[in-house]
C-alpha positions in Angstrom: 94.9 104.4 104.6 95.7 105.6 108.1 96.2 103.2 110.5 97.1 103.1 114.5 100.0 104.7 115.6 101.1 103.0 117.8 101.7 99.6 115.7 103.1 102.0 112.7 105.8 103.5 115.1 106.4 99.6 116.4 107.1 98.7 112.7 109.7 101.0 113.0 111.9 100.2 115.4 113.7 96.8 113.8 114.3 99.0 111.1 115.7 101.6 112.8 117.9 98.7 114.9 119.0 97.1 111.8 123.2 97.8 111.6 123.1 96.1 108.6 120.4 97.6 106.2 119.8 101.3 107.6 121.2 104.2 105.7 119.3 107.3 107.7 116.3 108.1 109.9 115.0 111.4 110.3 112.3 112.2 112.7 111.2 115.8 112.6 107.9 118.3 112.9 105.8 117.7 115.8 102.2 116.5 116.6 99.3 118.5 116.9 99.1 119.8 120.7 102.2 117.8 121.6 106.3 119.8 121.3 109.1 116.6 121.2 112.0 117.6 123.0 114.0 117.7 120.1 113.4 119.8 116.4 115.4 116.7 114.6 116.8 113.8 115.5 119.0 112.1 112.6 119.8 108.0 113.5 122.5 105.9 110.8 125.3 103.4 111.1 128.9 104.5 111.6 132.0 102.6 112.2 133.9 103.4 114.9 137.4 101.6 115.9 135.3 99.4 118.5 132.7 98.2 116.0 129.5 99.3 114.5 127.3 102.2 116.3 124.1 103.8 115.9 125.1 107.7 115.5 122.3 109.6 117.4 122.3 113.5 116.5 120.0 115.5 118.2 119.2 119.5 117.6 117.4 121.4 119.6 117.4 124.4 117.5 120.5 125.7 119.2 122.9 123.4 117.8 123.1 119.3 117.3 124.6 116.9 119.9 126.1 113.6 118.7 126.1 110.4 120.4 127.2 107.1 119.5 125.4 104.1 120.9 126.2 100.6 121.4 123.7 98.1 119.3 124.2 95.7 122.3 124.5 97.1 125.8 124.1 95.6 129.1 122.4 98.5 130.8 119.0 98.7 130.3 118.7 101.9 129.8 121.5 102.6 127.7 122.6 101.4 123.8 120.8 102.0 120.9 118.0 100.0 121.6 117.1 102.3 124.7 117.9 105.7 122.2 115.5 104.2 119.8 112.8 103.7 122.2 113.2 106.9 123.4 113.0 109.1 120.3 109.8 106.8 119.2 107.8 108.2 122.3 108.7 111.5 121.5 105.7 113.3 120.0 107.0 113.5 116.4 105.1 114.3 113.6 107.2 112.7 110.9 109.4 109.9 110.2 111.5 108.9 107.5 113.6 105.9 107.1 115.9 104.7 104.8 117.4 101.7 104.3 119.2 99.8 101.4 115.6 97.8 100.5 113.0 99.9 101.3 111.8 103.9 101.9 109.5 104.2 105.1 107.7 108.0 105.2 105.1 107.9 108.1 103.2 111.0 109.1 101.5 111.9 112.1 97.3 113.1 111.1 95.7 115.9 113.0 93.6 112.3 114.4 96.3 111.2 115.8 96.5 108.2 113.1 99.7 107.1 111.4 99.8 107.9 107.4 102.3 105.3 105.9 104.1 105.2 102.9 106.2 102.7 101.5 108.4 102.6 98.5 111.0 99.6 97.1 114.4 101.4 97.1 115.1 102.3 93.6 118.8 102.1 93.5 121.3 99.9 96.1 122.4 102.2 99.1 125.5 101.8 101.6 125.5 101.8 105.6 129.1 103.2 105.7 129.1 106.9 106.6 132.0 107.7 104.7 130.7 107.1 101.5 129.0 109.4 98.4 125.9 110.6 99.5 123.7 108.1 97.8 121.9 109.6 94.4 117.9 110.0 95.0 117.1 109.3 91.3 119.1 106.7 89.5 121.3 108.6 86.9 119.4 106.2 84.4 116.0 107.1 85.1 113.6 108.0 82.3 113.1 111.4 83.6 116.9 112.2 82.4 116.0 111.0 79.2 113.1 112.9 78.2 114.2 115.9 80.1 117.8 115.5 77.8 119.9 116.6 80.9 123.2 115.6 80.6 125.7 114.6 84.0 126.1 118.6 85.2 122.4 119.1 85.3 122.0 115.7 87.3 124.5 116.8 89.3 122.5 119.8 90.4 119.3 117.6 90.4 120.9 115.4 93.1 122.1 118.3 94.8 118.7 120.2 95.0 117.1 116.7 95.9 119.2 116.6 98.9 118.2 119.8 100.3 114.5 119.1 99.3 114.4 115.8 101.3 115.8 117.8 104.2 113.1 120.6 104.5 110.5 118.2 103.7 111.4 116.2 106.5 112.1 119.4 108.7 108.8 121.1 108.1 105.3 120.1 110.0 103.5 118.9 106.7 100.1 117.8 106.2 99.3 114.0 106.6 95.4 113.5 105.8 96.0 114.9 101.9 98.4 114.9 99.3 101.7 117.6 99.2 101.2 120.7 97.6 104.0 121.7 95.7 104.1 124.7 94.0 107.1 126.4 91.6 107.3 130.0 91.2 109.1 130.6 87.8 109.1 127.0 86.6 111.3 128.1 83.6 112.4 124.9 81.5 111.0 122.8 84.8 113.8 120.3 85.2 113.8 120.6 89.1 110.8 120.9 88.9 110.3 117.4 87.2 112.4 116.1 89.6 110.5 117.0 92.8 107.7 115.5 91.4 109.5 112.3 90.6 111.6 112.4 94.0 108.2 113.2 96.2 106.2 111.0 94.5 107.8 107.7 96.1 107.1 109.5 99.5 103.4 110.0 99.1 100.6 111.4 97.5 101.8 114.9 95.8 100.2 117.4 93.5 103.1 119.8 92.0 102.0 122.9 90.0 104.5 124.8 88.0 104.1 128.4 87.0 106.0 130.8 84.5 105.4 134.2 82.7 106.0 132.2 79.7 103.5 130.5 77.4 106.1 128.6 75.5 107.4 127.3 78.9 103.4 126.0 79.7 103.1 124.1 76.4 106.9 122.2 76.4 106.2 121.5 80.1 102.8 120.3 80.1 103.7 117.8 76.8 106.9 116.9 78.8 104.3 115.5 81.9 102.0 113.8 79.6 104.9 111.9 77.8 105.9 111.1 81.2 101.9 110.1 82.2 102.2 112.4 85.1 99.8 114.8 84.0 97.0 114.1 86.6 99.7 115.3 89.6 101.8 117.3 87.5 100.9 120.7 85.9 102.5 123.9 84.4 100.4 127.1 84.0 101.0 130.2 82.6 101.3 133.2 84.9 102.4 135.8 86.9 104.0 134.8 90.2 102.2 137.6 92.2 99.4 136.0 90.4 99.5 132.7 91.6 96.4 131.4 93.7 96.7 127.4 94.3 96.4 127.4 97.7 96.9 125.7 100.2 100.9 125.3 99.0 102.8 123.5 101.4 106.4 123.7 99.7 107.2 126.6 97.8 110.1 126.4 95.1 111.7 129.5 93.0 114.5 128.2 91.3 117.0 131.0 89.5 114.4 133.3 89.2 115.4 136.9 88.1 116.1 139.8 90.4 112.8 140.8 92.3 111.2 137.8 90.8 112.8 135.9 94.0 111.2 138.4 96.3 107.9 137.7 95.0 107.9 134.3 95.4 109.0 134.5 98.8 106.4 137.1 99.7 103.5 134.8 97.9 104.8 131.8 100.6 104.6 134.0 103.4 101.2 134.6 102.2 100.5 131.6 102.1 102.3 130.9 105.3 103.8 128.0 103.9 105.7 125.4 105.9 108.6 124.9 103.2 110.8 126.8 100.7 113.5 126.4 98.7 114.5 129.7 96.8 117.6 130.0 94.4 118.3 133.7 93.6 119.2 134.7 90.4 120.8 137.8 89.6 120.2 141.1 92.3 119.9 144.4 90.0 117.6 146.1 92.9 119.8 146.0 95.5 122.9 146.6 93.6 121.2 149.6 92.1 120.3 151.1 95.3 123.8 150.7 96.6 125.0 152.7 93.5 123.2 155.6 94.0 123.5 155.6 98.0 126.4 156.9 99.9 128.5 154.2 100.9 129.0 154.4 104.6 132.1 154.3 106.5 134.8 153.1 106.5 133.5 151.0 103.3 134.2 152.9 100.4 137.1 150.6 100.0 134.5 147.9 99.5 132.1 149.5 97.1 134.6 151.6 94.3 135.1 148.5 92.9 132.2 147.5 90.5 133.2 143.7 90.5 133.2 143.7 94.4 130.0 145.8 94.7 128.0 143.7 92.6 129.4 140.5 94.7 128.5 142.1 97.8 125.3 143.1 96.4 124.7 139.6 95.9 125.5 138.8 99.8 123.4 141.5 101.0 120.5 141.0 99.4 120.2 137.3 100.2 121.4 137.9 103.9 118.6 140.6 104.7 116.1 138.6 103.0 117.1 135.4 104.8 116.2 138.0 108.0 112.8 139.3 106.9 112.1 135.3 107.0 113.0 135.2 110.6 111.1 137.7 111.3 108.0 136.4 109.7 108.2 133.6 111.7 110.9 130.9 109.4 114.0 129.2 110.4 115.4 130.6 107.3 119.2 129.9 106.2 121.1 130.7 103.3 123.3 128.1 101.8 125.3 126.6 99.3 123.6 123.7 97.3 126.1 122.8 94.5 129.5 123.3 93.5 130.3 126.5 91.1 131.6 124.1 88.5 127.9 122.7 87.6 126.2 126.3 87.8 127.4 129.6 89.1 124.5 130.6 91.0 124.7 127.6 93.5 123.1 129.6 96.6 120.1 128.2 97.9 117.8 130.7 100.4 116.0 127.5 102.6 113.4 128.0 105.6 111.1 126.1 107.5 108.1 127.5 109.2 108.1 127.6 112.9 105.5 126.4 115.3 103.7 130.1 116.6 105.0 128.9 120.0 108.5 129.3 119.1 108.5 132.8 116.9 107.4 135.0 119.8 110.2 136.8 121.3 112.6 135.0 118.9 113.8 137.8 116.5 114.7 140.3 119.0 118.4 140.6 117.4 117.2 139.9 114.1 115.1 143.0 114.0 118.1 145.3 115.5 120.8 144.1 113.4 118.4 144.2 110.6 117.2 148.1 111.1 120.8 149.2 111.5 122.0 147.0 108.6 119.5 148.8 106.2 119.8 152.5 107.5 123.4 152.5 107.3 123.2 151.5 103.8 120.2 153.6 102.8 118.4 150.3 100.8 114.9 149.5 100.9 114.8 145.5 99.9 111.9 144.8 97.8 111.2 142.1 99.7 110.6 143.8 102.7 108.3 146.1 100.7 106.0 143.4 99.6 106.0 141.8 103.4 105.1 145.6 105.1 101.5 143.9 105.8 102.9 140.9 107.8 106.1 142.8 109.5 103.2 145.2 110.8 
């Protein structure tokens, strides 16, 4: 139920004050008709050589600033208590805190109301920053156990989980309805399980996952009723350009193949939605193209070699579609997400959706380097095919 904001965001602050029991705060997105000063502001515990401090990060979209602040200060307008108070008045539209008890998610409505969410922490965290990062579903959970994945899938679980928690918290989200989660190319589902589980202790979320494959469908959808998720968690058998379960508010294509990753990508821009996570696969288009096309100079040198062709093939096509993004209007980066040893194909193609405010005149460069990036090469990325109507 929604309740005042401005008790919800006074709940907050003893737990974001607590040295002793927080483990991370994020505060991220803005309010409706409001722009905080900050994109993100990350708050946790770190020892230092004079004691324990609150570590303030703040990123204004051109790079983070650290601070560390003193839980008791004399000044009164100085210490962690005054850094606290300060980030709570800015016009946020989500929080989420951690400690080692409890999960905190609050969202900011389109009323102006406070949706709150709290969860019991389901496994013991730690305060020290140089620690593990902490695992978001207990290596013992039921999931694991029905889904049969043994310690390398968890690994990537905990891996992708990480990433997931960080564009959720980045993005401006809805608060007056449940998340809309939607997985292009679902395949054997077993991230796809684990958002569910993971988002589920946040809030209210409805996760639909989608694959070509009937076979996938049926294992899937028996897989969600043993678990008694069924009524929030779905698999359907489909096309991805097919897809139509709007409004989707984080997209997911996890190691889908070749062009299937551009049309996942293209069906959230469609949908213009807030989130995605996208894991390429393998990149035959591209690589095809770059076959057939001269090779400009002076990098022959770079393309004779089929091994280093097909690996630059890779980089290419994830680095020009990471720039359509941009200019669609995402914060879109491309990223590691887990070690080779657990899977090979460990990059991960994440973006957030901008506020309109802040696209306009904001992929100048993008387009330029982009233009001349393509015509020197003589490709045509599908992606950019399937985007023509949005690029204009």
């Amino acid at each position: 139920m929604p309740e005042p904001l401005v008790a919800a965001l006074t709940s907050l602050r003893p737990l974001l004050l607590d040295a002793e029991h927080l483990v991370r705060a994020v505060a991220a997105g803005r309010r409706r008709g409001a722009q905080p000063s900050w994109r993100r502001a990350t708050l946790r515990p770190v020892d230092l050589k004079d004691g324990r401090r609150l570590q303030v990060v703040t990123d204004d979209g051109q790079g983070p600033r650290t601070r560390n602040e003193a839980y008791e200060d004399g000044a009164a307008d100085a210490g962690a208590a005054a850094a606290v108070d300060a980030l709570l008045a800015e016009p946020f539209g989500n929080w989420h805190v951690q400690t080692t008890t409890e999960t905190v998610q609050l969202r900011v409505t389109k009323k102006g109301e406070a949706q709150v969410h709290r969860a019991v922490a389901a496994n013991a965290q730690h305060t020290d920053h140089d620690r593990a990062k902490p695992h978001l579903i207990d290596p013992g959970d039921q999931l694991f156990k029905v889904l049969g994945a043994g310690a390398s899938k968890r690994r990537q679980v905990d891996a992708f989980l990480h990433m997931l928690a960080g564009v959720v918290e980045d993005a401006q989200l809805p608060g007056d309805r449940p998340l809309r989660v939607v997985d292009l190319g679902c395949g054997n589902a077993y991230l796809t399980f684990a958002a569910y589980r993971f988002l589920s202790e946040r809030g209210p979320v409805e996760v639909v996952g989608i694959d070509v494959r009937p076979q996938a469908r049926e294992r899937n959808n028996q897989l969600a009723s043993q678990l008694d998720w069924s009524d929030h968690l779905r698999f359907e058998e489909g096309l991805i350009v097919d897809a139509s379960v709007e409004p989707a508010d984080v997209v997911l294509s996890l190691h889908a193949c070749d062009t299937a990753t551009d049309d996942a990508l293209a069906q959230a821009v469609r949908w213009q939605a807030p989130a995605i996570l996208a894991s390429p696969c393998c990149h035959h288009d591209l690589q095809r193209q770059l076959k057939a096309a001269p090779t400009p100079a002076p990098y022959s040198l770079l393309t004779r070699h089929a091994i280093l062709r097909e690996r630059f093939g890779d980089a290419l096509t994830d680095a020009l579609r990471a720039a359509l993004l941009r200019r669609v209007g995402y914060r879109a980066e491309v990223v590691q997400f887990v070690a080779s040893e657990y899977t090979p194909r460990n990059t991960m193609i994440k973006a957030v959706r901008r506020p309109a405010d802040r696209v306009i005149g904001d992929v100048g460069d993008v387009d330029e380097d982009y233009d001349e990036l393509v015509r020197g090469w003589g490709v045509t990325p599908y992606l950019q095919t399937l985007l023509a109507d949005a690029l204009g």
